[in-house]
C-alpha positions as CSV (number, residue, x, y, z in Angstrom):
1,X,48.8,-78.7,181.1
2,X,48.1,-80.9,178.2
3,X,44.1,-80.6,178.6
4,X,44.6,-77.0,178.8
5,X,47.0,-76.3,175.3
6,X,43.7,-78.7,174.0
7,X,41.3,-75.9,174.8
8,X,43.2,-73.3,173.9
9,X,43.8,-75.0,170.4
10,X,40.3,-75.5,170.3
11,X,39.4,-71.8,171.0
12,X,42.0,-70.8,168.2
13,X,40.3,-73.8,165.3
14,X,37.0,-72.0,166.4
15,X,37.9,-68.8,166.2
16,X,39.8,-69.6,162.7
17,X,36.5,-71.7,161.4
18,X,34.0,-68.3,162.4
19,X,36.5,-65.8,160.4
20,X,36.3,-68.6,157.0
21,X,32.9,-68.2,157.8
22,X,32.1,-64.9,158.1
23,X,34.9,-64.3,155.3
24,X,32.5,-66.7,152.9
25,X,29.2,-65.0,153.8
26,X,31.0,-60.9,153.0
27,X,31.9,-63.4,149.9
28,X,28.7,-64.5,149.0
29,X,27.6,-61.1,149.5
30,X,29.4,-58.9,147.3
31,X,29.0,-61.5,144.5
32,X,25.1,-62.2,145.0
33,X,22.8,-60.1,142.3
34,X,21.0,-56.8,144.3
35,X,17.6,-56.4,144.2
36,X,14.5,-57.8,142.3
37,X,15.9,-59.7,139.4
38,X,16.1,-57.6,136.5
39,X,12.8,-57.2,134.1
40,X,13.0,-60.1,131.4
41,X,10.5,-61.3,128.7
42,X,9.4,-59.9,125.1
43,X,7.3,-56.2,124.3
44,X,6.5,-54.6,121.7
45,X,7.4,-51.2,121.1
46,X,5.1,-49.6,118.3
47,X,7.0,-46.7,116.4
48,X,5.7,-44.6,113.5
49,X,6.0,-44.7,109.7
50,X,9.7,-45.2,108.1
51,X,11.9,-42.7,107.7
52,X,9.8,-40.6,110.0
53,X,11.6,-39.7,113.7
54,X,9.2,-42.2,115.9
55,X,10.8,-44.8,113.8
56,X,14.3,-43.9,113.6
57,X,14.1,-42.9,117.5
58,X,12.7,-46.4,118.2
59,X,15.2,-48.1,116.6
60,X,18.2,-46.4,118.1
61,X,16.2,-46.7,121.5
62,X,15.8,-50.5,121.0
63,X,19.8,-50.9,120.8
64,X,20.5,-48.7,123.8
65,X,17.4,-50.8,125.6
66,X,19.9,-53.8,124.8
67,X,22.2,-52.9,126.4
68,X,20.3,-51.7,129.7
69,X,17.9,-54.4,129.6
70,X,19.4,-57.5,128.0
71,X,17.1,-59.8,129.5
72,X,14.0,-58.0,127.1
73,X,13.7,-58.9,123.8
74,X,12.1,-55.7,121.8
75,X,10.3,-56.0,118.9
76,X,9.7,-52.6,116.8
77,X,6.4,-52.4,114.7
78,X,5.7,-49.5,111.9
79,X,2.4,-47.4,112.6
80,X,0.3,-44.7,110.7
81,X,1.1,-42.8,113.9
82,X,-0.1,-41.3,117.3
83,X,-4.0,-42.3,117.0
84,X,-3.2,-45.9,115.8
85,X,-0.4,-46.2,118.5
86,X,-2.8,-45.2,121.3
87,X,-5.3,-48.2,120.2
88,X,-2.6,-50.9,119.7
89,X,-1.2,-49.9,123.3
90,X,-4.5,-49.6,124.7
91,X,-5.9,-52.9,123.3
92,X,-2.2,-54.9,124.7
93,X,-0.9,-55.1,120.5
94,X,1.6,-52.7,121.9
95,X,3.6,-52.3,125.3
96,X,5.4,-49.0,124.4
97,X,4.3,-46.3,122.1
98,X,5.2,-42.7,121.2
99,X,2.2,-40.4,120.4
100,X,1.7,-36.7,121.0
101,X,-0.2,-34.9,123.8
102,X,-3.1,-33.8,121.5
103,X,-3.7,-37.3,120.0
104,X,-3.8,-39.0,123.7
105,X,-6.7,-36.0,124.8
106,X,-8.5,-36.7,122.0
107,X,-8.4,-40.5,123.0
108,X,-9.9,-40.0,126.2
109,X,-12.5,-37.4,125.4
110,X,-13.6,-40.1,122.6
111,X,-13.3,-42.1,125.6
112,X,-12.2,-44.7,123.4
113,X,-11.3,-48.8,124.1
114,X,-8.7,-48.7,127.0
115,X,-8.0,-44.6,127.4
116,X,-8.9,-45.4,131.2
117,X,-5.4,-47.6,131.5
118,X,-3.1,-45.4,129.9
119,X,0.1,-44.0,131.7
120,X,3.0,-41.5,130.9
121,X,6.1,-42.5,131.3
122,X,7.9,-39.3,130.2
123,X,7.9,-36.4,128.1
124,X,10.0,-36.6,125.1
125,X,10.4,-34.3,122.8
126,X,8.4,-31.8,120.8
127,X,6.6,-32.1,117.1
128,X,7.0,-28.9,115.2
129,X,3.9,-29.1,112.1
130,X,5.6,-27.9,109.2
131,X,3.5,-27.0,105.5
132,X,6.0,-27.8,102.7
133,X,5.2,-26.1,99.2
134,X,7.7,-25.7,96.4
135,X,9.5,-22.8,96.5
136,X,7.7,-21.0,93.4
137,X,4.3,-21.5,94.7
138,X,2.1,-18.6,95.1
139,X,0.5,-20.2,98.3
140,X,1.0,-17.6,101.2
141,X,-1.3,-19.0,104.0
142,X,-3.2,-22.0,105.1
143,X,-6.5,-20.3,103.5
144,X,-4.6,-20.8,100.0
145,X,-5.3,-24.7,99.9
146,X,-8.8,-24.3,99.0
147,X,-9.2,-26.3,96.0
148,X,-5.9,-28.0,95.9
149,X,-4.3,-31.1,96.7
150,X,-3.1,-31.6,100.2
151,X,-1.1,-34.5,101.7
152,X,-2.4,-34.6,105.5
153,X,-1.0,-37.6,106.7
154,X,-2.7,-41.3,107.1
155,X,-5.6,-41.8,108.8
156,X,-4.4,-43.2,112.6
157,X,-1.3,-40.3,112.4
158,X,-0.9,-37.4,114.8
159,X,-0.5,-35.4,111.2
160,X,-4.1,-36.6,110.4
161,X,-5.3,-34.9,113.6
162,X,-3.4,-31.6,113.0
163,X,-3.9,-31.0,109.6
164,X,-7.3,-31.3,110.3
165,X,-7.9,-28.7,113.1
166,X,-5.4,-26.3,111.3
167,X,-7.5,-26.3,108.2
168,X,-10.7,-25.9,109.8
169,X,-9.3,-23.0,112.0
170,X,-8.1,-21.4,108.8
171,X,-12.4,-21.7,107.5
172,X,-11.4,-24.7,105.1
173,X,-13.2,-27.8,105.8
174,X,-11.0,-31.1,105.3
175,X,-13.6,-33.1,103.9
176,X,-14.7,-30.8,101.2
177,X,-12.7,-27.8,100.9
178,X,-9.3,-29.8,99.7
179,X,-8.6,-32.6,98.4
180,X,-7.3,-34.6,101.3
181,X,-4.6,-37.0,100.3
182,X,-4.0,-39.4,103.0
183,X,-0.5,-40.6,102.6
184,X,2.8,-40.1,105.3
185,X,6.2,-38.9,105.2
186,X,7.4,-41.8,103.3
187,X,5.5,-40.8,100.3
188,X,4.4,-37.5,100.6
189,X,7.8,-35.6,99.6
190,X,8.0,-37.9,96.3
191,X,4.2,-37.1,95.7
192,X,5.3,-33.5,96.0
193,X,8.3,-33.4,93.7
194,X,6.1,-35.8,90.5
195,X,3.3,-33.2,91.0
196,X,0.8,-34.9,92.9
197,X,0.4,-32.6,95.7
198,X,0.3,-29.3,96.1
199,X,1.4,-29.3,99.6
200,X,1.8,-31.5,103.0
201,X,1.5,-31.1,106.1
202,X,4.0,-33.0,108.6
203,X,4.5,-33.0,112.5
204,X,7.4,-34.4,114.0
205,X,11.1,-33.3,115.1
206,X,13.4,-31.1,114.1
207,X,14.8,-31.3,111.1
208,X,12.6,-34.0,109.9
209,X,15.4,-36.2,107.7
210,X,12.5,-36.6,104.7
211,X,11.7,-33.2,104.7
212,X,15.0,-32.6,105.1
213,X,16.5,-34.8,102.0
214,X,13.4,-33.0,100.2
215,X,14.7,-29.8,100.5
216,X,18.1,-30.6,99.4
217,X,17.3,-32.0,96.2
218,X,13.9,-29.6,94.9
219,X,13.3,-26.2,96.0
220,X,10.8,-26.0,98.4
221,X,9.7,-23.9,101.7
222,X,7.7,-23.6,104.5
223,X,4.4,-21.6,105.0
224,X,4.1,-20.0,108.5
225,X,1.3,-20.7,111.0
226,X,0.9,-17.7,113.3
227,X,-0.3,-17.1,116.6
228,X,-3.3,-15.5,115.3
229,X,-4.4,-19.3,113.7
230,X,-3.1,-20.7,117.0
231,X,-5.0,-19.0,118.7
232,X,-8.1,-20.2,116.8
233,X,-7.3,-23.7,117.5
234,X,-7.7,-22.6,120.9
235,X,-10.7,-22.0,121.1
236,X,-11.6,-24.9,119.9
237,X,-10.9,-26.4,123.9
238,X,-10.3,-29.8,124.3
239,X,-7.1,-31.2,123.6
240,X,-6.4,-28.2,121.6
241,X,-4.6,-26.9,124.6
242,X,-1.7,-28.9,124.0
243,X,-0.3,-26.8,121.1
244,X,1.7,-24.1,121.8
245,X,3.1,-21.4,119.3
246,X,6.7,-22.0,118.7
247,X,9.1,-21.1,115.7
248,X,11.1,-23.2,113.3
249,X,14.8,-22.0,113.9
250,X,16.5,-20.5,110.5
251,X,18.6,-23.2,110.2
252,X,16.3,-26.4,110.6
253,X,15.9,-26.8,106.8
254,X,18.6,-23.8,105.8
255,X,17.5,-24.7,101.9
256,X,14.5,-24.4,102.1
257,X,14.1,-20.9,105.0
258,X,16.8,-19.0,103.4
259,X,17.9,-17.7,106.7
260,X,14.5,-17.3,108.2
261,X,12.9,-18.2,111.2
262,X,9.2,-19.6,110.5
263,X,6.0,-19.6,113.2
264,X,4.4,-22.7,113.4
265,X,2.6,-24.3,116.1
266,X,4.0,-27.1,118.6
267,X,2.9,-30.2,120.4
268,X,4.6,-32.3,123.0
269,X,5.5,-36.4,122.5
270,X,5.1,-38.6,125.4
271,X,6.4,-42.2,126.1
272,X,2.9,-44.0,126.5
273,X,2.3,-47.6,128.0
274,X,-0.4,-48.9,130.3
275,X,-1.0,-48.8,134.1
276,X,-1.0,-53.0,133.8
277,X,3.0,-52.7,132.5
278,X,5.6,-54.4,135.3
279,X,7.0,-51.5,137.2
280,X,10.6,-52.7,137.5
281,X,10.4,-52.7,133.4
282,X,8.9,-49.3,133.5
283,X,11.5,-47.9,135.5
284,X,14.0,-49.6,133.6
285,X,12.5,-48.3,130.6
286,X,11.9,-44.5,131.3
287,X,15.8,-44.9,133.0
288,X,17.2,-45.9,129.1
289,X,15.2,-43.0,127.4
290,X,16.5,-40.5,129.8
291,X,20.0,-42.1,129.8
292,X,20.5,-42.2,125.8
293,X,19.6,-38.8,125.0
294,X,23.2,-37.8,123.5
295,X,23.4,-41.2,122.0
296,X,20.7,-41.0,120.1
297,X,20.7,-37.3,119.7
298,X,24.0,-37.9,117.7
299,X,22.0,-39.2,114.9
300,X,18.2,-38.3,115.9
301,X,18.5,-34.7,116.3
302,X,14.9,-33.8,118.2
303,X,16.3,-36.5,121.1
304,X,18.4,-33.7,122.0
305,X,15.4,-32.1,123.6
306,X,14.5,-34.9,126.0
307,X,15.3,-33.5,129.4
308,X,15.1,-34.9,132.9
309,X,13.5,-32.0,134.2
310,X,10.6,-32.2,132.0
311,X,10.3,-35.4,131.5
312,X,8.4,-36.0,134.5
313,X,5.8,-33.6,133.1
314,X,3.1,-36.5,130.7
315,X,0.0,-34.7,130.9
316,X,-2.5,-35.6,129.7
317,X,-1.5,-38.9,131.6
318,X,-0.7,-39.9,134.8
319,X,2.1,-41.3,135.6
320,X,3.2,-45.2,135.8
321,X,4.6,-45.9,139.0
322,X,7.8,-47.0,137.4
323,X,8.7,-44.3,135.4
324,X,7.2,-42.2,139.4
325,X,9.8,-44.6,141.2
326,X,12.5,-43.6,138.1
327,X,12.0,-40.0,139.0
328,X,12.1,-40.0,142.2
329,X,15.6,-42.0,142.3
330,X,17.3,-39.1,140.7
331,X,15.9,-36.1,142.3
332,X,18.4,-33.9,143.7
């Protein structure tokens, strides 16, 4: 009787020791991390010139990354723009750029250092080019610049690029029909409002907070680019098939439209890194941009316009597997 109340009180100590146990291990568990351990380390995130919308969008980007990714430390460096981003990325100065869709064509069909290892992560939002004159200028059209002085951006912008092709499609040659001042958004209202220029080109978001301030403090408006010049740039080929014919809402720069809409031409931004960058941090990544678009809409108004079902869409570039595996995770 004894020896058998002893096994029974065995079988009970067992059975009590294999529920702590299997208690501890749903324990150990719930509380153990999921998954690869999250992306750590330092990149660099190359933005655009201050106070233009790359720069203000990567900074407000770089808290939300923070936040998502707070194992990454993010360093932010100031760029001419698209053409110098593409190199820095493509050389490893940069892990994460912005540049538009024109500016990365143009980098491969120049098949220049490193365009082979370049990869979209997603499509942000669109530049609108915008020609700002004072308001009681008798320029009318693009053609009108011959002869006068023309801010079109620093040398490695996206501006650069545009300004460029625009003039040429409108018969002017950069080089020797204007005279080409090569300074960015950070300078080029001032140079406008002492006299300097006698017009500038800009490409980037809408509204633009330096063309923006500009227009609230000096008369000045916008000249239209119709689809008749757009159309020239077309036929050009080449990455030229990246703009699009869009119009600047009335209300953009309400000073300076007085109520009216104004055609312009269009080109999409895209989140660029290279094919080389971890895919767990590209995920991460491309998961933040999507995630903070009212965030940073609040304050940068053209991050409105990122949109997950777009996003996906980087060509010229294929896309990193991160930003693939990213995608794929929130499909419907």
């Amino acid at each position: 009787m004894f020896a058998s109340l002893s096994r029974a009180a065995r079988r009970r100590a067992l059975a009590a020791t294999a529920a702590l146990l299997a208690l501890c291990g749903v324990l150990v568990w719930w509380l153990a991390p999921f998954g690869p351990p999250a992306p750590s380390g330092s990149i660099t995130f190359s933005t655009g010139v201050p106070s233009g919308v790359y720069q203000q969008y990567g900074d407000l980007l770089k808290h939300a990354l923070a936040q998502d990714l707070p194992e990454v430390s993010i360093r932010l460096t100031d760029s001419e723009g698209s053409q110098q981003n593409l190199a820095r990325v493509a050389s490893g100065e940069a892990d994460f750029t912005i540049a538009t869709a024109d500016a990365v064509a143009q980098y491969q069909r120049e098949r220049r250092p490193g365009f082979e290892r370049l990869r979209g992560c997603a499509r942000l939002y669109d530049d609108y080019v915008q020609l700002v004159v004072r308001k009681g200028s008798s320029l009318q059209e693009v053609q009108d610049l011959k002869g006068l002085r023309v801010g079109v951006g620093q040398d490695g912008s996206g501006v650069r690029l545009i300004a460029d092709r625009v003039l040429a499609a409108a018969g002017l040659a950069p080089v020797r029909d204007v005279e080409a001042v090569p300074a960015g958004i950070d300078t080029m209202p001032e140079l406008l409002e002492r006299g300097e220029l006698d017009a500038f080109f800009w490409s980037g978001g809408l509204p633009t907070g330096a063309v923006q301030k500009l227009s609230e403090r000096t008369p000045v408006r916008l000249i239209p680019l119709d689809a008749e010049l757009v159309g020239q740039l077309h036929d050009v080929g080449e990455s030229t098939r990246h703009y699009r014919s869009a119009v600047i809402p009335a209300d953009a720069y309400a000073k300076a439209q007085d109520g009216q809409r104004v055609e312009t031409l269009a080109v999409a931004n895209l989140l660029v890194t290279t094919e080389e960058a971890d895919a767990d941090l590209v995920e991460g990544f491309t998961r933040t941009v999507i995630r903070s678009r009212d965030g940073i809409g609040r304050q940068v108004h053209p991050a409105q316009l990122v949109d997950l079902r777009t996003a996906v869409y980087t060509d010229p570039l294929e896309l990193h597997e991160g930003a693939r595996r990213y995608y794929r995770s929130v499909k419907p």
